[in-house]
C-alpha positions in Angstrom: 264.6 175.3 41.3 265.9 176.5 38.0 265.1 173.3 35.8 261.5 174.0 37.4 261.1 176.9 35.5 263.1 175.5 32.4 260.4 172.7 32.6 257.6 175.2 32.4 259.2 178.5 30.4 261.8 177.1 28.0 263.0 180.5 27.1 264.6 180.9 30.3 268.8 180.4 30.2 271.6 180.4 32.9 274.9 181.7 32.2 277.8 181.3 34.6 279.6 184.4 34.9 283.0 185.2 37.5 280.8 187.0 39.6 277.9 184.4 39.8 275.0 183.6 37.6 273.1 185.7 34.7 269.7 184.5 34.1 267.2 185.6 31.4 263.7 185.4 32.2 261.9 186.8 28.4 262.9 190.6 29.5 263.9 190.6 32.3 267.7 189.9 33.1 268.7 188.4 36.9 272.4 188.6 37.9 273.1 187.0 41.1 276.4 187.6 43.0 278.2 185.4 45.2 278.4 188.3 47.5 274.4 187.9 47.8 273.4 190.9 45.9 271.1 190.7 42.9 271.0 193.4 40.1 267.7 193.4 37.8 267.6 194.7 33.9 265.3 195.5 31.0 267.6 195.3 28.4 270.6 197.0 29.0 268.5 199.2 32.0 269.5 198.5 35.4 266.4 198.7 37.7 266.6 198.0 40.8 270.0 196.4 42.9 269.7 194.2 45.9 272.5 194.7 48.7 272.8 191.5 50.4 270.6 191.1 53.1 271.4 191.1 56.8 269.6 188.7 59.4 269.9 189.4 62.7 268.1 186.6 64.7 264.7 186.8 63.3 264.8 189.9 61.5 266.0 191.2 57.8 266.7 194.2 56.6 266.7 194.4 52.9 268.2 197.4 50.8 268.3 198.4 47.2 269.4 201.0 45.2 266.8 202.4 42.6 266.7 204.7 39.4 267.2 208.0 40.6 264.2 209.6 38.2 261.4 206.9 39.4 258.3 207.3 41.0 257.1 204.8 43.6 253.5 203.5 44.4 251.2 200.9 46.6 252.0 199.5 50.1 248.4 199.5 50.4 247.0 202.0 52.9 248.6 205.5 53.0 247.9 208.6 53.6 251.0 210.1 52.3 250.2 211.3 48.9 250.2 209.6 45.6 254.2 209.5 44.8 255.8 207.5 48.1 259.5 209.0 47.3 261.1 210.3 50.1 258.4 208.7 53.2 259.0 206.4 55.8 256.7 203.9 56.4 255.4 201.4 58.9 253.9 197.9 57.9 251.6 197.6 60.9 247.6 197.7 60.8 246.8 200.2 62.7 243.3 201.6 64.0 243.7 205.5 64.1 242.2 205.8 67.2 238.9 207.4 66.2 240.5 210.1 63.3 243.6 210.7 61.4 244.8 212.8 58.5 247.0 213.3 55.8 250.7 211.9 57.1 249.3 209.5 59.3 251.0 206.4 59.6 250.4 203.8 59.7 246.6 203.3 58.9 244.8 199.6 59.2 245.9 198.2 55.6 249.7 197.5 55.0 251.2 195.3 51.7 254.4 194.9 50.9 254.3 196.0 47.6 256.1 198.6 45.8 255.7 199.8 42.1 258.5 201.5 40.5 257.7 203.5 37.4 259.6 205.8 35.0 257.4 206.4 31.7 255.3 203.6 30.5 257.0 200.8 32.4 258.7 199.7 35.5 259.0 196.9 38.0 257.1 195.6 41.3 258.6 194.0 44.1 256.1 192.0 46.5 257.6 191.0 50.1 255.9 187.6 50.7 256.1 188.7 54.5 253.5 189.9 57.1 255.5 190.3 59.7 255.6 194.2 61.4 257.9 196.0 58.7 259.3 199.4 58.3 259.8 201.1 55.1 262.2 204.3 54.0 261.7 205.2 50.3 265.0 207.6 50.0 264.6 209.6 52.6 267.5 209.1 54.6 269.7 208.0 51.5 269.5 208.8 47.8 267.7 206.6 45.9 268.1 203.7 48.4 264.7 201.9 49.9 264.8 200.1 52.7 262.7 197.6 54.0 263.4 195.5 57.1 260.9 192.8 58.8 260.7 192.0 62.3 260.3 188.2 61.6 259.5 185.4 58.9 262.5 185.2 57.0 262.9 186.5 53.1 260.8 186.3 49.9 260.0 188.4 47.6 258.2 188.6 43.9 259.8 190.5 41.0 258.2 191.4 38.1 258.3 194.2 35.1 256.2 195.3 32.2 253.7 198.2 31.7 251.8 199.4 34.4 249.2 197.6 34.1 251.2 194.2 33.1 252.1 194.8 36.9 249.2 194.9 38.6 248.3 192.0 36.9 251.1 189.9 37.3 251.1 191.0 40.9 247.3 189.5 41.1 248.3 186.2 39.6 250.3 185.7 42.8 248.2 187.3 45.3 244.9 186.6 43.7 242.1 188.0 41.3 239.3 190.6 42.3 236.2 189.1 43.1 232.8 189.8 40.6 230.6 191.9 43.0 226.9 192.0 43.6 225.8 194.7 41.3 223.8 196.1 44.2 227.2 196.8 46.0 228.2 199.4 43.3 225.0 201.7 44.3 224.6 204.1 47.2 225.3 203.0 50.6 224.2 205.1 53.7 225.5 204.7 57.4 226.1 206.2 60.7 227.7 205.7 64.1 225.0 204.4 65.1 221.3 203.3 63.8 219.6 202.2 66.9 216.4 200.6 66.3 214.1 199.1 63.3 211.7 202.1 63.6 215.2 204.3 62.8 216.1 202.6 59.8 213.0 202.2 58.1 212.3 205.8 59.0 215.5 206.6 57.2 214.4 204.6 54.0 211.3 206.1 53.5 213.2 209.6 53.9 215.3 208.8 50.8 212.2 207.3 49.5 209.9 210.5 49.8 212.7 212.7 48.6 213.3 210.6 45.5 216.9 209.6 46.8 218.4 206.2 45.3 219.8 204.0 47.7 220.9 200.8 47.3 222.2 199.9 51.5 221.6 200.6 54.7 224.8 199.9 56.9 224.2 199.1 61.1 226.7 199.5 63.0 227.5 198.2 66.8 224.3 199.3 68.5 222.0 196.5 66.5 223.5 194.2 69.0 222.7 192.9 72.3 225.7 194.6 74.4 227.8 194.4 71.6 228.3 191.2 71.4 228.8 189.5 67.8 226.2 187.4 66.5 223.1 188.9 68.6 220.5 191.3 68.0 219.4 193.5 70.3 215.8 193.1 71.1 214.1 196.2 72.4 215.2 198.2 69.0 215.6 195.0 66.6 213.1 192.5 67.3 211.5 193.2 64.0 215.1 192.6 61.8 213.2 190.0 59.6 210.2 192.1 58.7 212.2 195.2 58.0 214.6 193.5 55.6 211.6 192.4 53.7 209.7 195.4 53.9 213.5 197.1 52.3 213.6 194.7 49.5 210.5 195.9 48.4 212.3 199.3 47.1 215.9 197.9 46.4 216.7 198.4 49.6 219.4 196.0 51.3 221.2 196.1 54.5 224.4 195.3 55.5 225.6 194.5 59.6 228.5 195.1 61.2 230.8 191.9 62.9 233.9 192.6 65.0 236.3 189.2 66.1 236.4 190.4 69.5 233.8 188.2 71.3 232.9 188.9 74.8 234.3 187.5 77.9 230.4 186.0 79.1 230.0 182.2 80.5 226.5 181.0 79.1 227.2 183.3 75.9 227.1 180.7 73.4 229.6 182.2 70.6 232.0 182.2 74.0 231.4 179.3 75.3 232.1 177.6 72.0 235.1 179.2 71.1 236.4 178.6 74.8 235.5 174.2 74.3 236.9 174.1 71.2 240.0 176.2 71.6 239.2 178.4 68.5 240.8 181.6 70.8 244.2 183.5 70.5 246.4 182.5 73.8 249.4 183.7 76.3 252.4 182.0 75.4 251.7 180.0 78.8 248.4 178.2 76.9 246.0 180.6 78.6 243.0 182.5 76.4 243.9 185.8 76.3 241.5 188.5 77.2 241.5 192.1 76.1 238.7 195.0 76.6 236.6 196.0 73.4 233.2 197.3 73.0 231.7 194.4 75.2 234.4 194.3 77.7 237.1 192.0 78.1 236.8 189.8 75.1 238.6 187.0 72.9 239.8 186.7 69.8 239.2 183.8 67.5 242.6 182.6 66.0 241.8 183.2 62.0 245.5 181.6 61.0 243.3 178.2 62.6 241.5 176.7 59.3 239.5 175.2 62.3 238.6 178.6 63.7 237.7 180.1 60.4 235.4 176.9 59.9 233.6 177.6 63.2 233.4 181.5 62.9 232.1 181.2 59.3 229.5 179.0 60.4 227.9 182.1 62.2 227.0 184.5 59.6 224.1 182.4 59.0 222.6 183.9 61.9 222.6 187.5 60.0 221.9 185.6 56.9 218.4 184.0 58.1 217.4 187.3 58.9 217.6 189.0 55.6 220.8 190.5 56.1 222.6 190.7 52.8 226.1 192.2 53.5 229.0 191.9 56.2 230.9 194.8 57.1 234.1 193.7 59.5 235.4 196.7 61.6 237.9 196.5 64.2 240.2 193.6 62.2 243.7 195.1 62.8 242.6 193.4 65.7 241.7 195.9 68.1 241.9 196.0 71.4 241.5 199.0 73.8 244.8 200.5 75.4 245.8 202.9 77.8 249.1 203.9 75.6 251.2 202.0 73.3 249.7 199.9 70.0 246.2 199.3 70.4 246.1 195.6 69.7 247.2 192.7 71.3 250.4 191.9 73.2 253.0 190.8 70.5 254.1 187.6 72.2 250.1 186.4 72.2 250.2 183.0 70.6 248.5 181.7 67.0 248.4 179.0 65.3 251.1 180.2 62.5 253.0 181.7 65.0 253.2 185.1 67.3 251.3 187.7 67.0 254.0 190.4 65.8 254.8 187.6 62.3 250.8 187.2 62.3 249.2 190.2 63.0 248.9 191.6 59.3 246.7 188.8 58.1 244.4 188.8 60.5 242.1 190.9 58.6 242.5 189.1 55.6 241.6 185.9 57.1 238.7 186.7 58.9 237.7 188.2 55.3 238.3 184.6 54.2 236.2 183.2 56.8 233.2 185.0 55.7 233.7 184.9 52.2 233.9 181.3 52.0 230.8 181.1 54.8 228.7 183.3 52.2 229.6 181.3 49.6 228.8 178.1 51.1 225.0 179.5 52.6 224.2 180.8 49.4 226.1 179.5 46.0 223.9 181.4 44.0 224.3 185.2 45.6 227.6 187.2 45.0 228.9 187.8 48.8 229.4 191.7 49.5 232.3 191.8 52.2 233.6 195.1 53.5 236.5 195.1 55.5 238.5 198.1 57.4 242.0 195.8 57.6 243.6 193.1 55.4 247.4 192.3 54.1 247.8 191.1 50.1 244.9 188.9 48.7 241.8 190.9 50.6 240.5 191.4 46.9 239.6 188.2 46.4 237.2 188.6 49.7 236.1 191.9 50.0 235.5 195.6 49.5 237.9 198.5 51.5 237.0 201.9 52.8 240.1 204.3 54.6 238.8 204.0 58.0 238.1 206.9 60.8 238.9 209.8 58.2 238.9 213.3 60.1 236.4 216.5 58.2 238.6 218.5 56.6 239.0 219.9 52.6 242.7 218.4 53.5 241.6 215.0 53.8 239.2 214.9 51.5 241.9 215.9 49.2 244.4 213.1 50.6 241.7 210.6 50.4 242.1 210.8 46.4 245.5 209.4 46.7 245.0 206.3 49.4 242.2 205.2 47.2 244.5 205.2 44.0 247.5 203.9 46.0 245.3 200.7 46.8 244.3 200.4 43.5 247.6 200.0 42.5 248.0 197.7 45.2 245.8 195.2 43.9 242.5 196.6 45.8 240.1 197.9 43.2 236.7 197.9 45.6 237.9 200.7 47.8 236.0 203.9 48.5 235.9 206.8 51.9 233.8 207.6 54.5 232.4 210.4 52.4 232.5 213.6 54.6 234.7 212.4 56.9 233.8 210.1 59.7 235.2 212.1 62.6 234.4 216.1 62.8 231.4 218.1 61.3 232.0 219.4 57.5 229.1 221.7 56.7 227.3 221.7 54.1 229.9 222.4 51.4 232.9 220.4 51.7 230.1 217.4 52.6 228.6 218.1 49.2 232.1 218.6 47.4 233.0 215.1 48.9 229.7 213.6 47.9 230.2 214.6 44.6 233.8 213.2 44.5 232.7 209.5 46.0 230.0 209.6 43.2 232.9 208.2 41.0 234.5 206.3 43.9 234.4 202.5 43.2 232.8 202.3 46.4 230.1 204.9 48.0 229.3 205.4 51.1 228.2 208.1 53.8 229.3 207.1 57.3 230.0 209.6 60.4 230.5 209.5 63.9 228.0 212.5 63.9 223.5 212.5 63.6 223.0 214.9 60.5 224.2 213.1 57.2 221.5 212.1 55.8 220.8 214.5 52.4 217.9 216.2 53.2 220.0 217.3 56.5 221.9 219.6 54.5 218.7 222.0 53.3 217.0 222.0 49.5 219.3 223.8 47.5 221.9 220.9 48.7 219.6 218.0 48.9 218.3 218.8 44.5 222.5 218.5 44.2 222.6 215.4 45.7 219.6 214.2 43.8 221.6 214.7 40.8 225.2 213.6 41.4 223.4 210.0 42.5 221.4 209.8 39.7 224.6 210.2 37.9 226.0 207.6 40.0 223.3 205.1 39.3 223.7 205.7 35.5 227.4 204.7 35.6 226.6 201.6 37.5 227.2 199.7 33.8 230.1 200.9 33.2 231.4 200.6 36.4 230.4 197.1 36.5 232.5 196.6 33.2 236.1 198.0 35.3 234.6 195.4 37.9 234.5 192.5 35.6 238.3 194.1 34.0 239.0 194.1 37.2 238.1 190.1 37.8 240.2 189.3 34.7 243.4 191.5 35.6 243.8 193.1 38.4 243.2 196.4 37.5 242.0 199.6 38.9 238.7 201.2 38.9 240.5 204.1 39.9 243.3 205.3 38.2 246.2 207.9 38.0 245.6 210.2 35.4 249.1 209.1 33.6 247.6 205.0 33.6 246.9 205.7 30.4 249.0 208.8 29.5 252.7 208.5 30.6 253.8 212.2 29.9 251.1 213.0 32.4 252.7 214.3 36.1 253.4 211.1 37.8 252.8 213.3 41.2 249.2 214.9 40.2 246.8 213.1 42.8 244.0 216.2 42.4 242.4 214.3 39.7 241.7 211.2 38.5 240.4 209.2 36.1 237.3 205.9 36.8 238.4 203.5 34.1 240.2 205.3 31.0 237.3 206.5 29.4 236.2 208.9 32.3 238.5 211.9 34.0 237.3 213.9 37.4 238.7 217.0 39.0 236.8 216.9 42.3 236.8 220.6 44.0 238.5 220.3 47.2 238.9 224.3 48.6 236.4 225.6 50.6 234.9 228.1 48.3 236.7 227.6 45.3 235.0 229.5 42.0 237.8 228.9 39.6 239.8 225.5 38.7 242.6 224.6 36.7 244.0 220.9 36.0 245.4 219.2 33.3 243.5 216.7 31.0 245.2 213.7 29.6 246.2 213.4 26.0 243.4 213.4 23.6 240.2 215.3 23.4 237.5 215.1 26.1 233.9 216.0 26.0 232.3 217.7 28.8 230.2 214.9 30.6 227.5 217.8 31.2 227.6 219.7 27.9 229.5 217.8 25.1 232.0 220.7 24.5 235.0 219.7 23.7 238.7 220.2 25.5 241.9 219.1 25.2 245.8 220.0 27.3 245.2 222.2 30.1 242.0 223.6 31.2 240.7 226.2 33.2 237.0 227.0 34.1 234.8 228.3 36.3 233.1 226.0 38.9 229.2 226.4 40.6 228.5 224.8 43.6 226.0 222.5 41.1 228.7 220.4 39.7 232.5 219.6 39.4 234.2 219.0 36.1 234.1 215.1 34.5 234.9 214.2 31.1 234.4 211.5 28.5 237.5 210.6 26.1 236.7 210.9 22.7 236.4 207.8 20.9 235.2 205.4 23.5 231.2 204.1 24.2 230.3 204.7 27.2 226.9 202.4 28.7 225.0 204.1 30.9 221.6 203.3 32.5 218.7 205.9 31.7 215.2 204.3 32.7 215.1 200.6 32.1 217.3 200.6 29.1 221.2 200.3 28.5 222.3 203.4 26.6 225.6 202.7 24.9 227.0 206.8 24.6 229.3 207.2 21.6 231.5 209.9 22.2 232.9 210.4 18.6 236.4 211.0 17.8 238.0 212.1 14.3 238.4 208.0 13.0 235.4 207.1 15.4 235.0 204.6 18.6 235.4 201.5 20.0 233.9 200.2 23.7 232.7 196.8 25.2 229.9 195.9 27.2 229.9 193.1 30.0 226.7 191.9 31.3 225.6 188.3 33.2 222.9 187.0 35.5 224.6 188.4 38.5 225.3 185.0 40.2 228.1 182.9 40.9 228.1 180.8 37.5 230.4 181.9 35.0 227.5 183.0 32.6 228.0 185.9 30.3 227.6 187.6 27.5 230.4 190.6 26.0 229.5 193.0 23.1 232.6 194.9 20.8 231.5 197.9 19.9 233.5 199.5 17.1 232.3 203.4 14.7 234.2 203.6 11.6 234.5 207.1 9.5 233.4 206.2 5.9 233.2 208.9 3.2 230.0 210.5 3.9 228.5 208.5 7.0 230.1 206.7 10.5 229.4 203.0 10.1 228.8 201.2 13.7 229.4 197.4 13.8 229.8 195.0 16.9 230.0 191.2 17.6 229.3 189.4 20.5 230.7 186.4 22.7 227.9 184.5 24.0 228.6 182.1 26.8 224.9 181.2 28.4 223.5 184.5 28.3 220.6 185.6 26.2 220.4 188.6 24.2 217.9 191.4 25.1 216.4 192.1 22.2 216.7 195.9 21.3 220.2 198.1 22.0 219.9 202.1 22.3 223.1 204.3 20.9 223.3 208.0 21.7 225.7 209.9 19.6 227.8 212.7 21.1 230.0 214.8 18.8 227.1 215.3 15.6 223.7 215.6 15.2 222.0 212.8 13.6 220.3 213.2 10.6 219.8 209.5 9.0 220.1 206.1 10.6 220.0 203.4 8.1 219.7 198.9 8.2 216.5 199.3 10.0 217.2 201.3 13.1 214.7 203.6 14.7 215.9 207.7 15.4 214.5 209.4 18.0 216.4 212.8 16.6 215.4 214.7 19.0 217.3 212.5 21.6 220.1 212.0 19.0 219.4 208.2 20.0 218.6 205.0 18.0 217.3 202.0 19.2 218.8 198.4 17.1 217.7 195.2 17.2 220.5 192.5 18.6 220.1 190.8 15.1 221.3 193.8 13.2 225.3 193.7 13.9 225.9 197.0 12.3 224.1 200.0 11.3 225.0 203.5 9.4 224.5 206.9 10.7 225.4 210.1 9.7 
């Protein structure tokens, strides 16, 4: 195994030592004992030391010793704070049972993965395992973790750098983030349940007459006919065709739910089909199991079965003929409906790849596979948008996230900040909340505070188990807030489609901890939080809070509402109208304001640099990427940029806004509109002066 990485890395070496082997791989130094423990370095820096591992039939229990002053991220789906030092944890998808809150566990996304960071760098360790898993992060013993699998045997990824060298190397084994539709980055609106065409167009024109952007319209279970997958129910839904046309018209799209479990029903031709062809999970004595769902007793396809997967994708053209332009699986974990114990299916039920308890955590992923690759093949010119409750390591090559069941409370709202950031750091970038909680009522101000919160989620959505969230619900004074925070959302969409495309390239998050890009900054803080690097938010999450007080990251930050400056620690006054968001000096910002690109140069003391992303929205690999770079010169700021064209046109005229002066010249050309402290430049100008 070693001469195959000698064959492809020739600066990797092997020394024979007394008490083993030493192996250097670049920076990162491997001693391997005959004992079976491993000890990792940086240098002279001992990481992270393996004990040997103990099997015990099927199962291993792993244990390490870590750096006593680290902090430790990821394993996907937790609601356990940011910093996962000192919590146990269980690798199990898990559906919450209608609601959970902060300490829950565990929640319906698991991954092996744990980041360990002190400063600016650190290590990850990946567990290529998805059997059921338990996890103690020095709780029970100082700075020992402990992770021990039920089943499928031991391997496991090491790798160290920067922070964000991790999460990249991390998605070189699991995968890269898909591109998304750009359409998937705007509003999305849902409920628990729509029940008819008439409803749902009813609802669009309500967001149309009260000047509401919306970009989705989810439907959840009661679209169907009994809930059973694949049908439409007729007396509320006969028209599904029309509407989606009629909804295109104004942007609109609309996006159906699909559970796996499929209902127990001879002459039900999903059943039937699945039954003939074997495509169901079994008993261990070869018979289909059966377990009660939404429809009743129900099976489950096998997803580990590339058959299965081939068979089940093969049915989304059913939602797809009918103008449906988004798949939203619930339910994945699987599901299934218990009286007590784990609400899902026996362990000993029988896949393809094995029993459930070593299969379980894929299943989600898989079915996300099926339909990714089942879009892809209907349409192979549309980007598929996938949302999925469950998945294991690799879901962001299929599909966006959202936390699940959430319960109403300023708590949760609060906890939600630190789940989304914790899958972003597990490889997940598209992830976003049921904003307001799914399960409770919030009122009207911790439903606005929330709103304005998932206005810089990566994903944003309203869904509820409750009537009353649409925005006009919550009176005038509310609904003009609204109005606002997603017309602010709508004029990020550019910039958040350039952390998508950073995203694609390397893994990382849309998301971030506040200390991504500033190491000094508390490795614990989860009640702010930064969308890319270039954009800090410090969401108000106490019920009638007047008054807040955070920390900004090094640098200085203008005011996203004002332009006033601020730097270090901060403390201001809050109005219901809006929360605090910043810009960091020195970066160009490109925002949407009308039908124009504005690219927003916040100006720091030696100036600003930014990029721009933009392509035809398709699955080719056409594209075109501006470098935007301000230079201070003696008396004027000179702005330059080049471009890397790859089958993408230019678009003839660019519009700058300045933030930091107040322009009085614009040279080379350009046009100023001074009192917008804008200029518009022609694409053939590649650099203009300004001062």
């Amino acid at each position: 195994m070693l001469e195959k990485f000698k064959a492809i890395q020739s600066d990797i070496s092997l020394e024979k030592k007394p008490f083993g082997y030493k192996i250097h791989f670049n920076d990162l130094i491997v001693e391997i004992y005959r004992s079976g423990g491993i000890k990792f370095y940086s240098g002279d820096e001992l990481l992270r030391e393996e004990f040997p591992p103990i099997f015990t039939g099927k199962s291993v229990a792993c244990q390490s010793r870590i750096r006593s002053n680290s902090f430790i991220y990821s394993l996907g789906e937790k609601s356990q704070g940011l910093n996962l030092r000192g919590k146990k944890s269980v690798l199990w998808n898990h559906d919450a049972d209608g609601k959970y809150g902060p300490g829950d566990d565990p929640l319906y996304l698991a991954i092996p993965l744990l980041v360990d960071i002190v400063g600016s760098r650190g290590y990850f360790i990946f567990y290529n395992n998805p059997s059921r898993g338990e996890v103690d992060i020095c709780s029970s013993s100082k700075d020992v973790v402990k992770f021990n699998f039920s089943s499928c045997g031991l391997e496991y990824y090491v790798g160290i750098g920067s922070l964000p060298d991790l999460i990249e190397k991390y998605c070189i084994i699991t995968g890269r983030p898909f591109l998304p539709p750009r359409w998937s980055l705007g509003f999305h609106q849902s409920r628990y349940s729509y029940k008819s065409c008439d409803e749902i167009e009813k609802l669009a024109d309500g967001f149309i007459k009260n000047k509401l952007q919306l970009s989705c319209i989810h439907m959840d279970i009661d679209y169907m006919d009994g809930f059973k997958i694949f049908t439409f129910n007729k007396s509320g839904f006969n028209q599904i065709s029309e509407l989606n046309k009629k909804l295109k018209v104004n942007g609109i799209r609309t996006t159906a739910i699909v559970d796996p479990a499929v209902k127990m029903q001879p002459g039900y031709t999903l059943f039937d089909e699945g039954l003939k062809e074997g495509h169901f999970v079994k008993y261990p004595d070869g018979n289909v199991l059966y377990a009660p769902v939404w429809a009743g007793l129900s099976a489950f396809p096998d997803f580990t079965d590339a058959g299965a997967r081939s068979w089940w994708g093969g049915k989304y053209s059913f939602l797809l003929d009918k103008g449906i332009s988004g798949i939203w699986h619930d339910m994945n974990e699987p599901v299934a409906f218990t009286i007590s114990g784990d609400n899902s299916l026996p362990k000993c039920a029988i896949f393809k790849a094995g029993l459930h308890v070593e299969t379980h955590n894929l299943y989600g992923l898989l079915m996300a596979k099926a339909c990714y690759d089942a879009l892809i093949a209907y349409d192979n010119i549309s980007r598929p948008f996938i949302l999925s409750r469950s998945g294991w390591a690799g879901i962001q090559k299929y599909a966006f996230v959202w936390t699940g069941d959430t319960e109403s409370t300023w708590e949760e709202m609060h906890s939600s900040i630190a789940t989304v950031l914790n899958l972003g750091l597990s490889g997940i970038p598209y992830a976003g909340v049921d904003t307001g909680g799914f399960a409770g009522e919030p009122g009207n101000e911790l439903f606005l505070r929330w709103f304005q919160m998932s206005t810089f989620f990566p994903f944003f959505r309203v869904h509820s188990a409750k009537e009353g969230r649409e925005p006009w619900s919550y009176g005038q004074d509310y609904l003009e807030i609204i109005r606002e925070f997603l017309n602010v959302r709508y004029s990020l969409i550019p910039y958040i489609y350039d952390l998508c495309f950073e995203a694609h390239l390397y893994g990382r998050p849309i998301l971030r901890p506040a200390f991504w890009d500033d190491v000094d900054y508390d490795h614990d803080e989860y009640s702010v939080f930064m969308l890319g690097s270039d954009v800090f938010v410090a969401p108000v999450h106490s019920k009638g809070q007047t008054r807040i007080e955070f920390k900004l990251p090094e640098g200085k930050w203008f005011s996203f509402w004002d332009d006033s400056l601020w730097s270090g620690n901060v403390g201001m006054d809050v109005t219901i109208e809006r929360i605090p968001v910043f810009v960091k000096s020195g970066s160009i910002l490109p925002m949407k304001r009308e039908e124009l690109i504005e690219f927003n140069i916040y100006l720091a003391e030696d100036g600003a640099n930014g990029n721009f992303y933009k392509d035809d929205g398709t699955q080719s690999s056409l594209y075109l990427k501006y470098n935007f770079k301000v230079e201070k010169r003696e008396d004027y700021w000179l702005l330059s940029f080049d471009a890397n064209f790859n089958g993408i046109e230019k678009s003839g005229i660019m519009r700058f806004r300045v933030h930091g002066i107040t322009l009085t010249r614009v040279s080379d050309g350009c046009l100023l509109y001074a009192s917008m402290n804008a200029f518009d430049m022609p694409e053939t100008i590649s650099s203009a002066s300004f001062s």
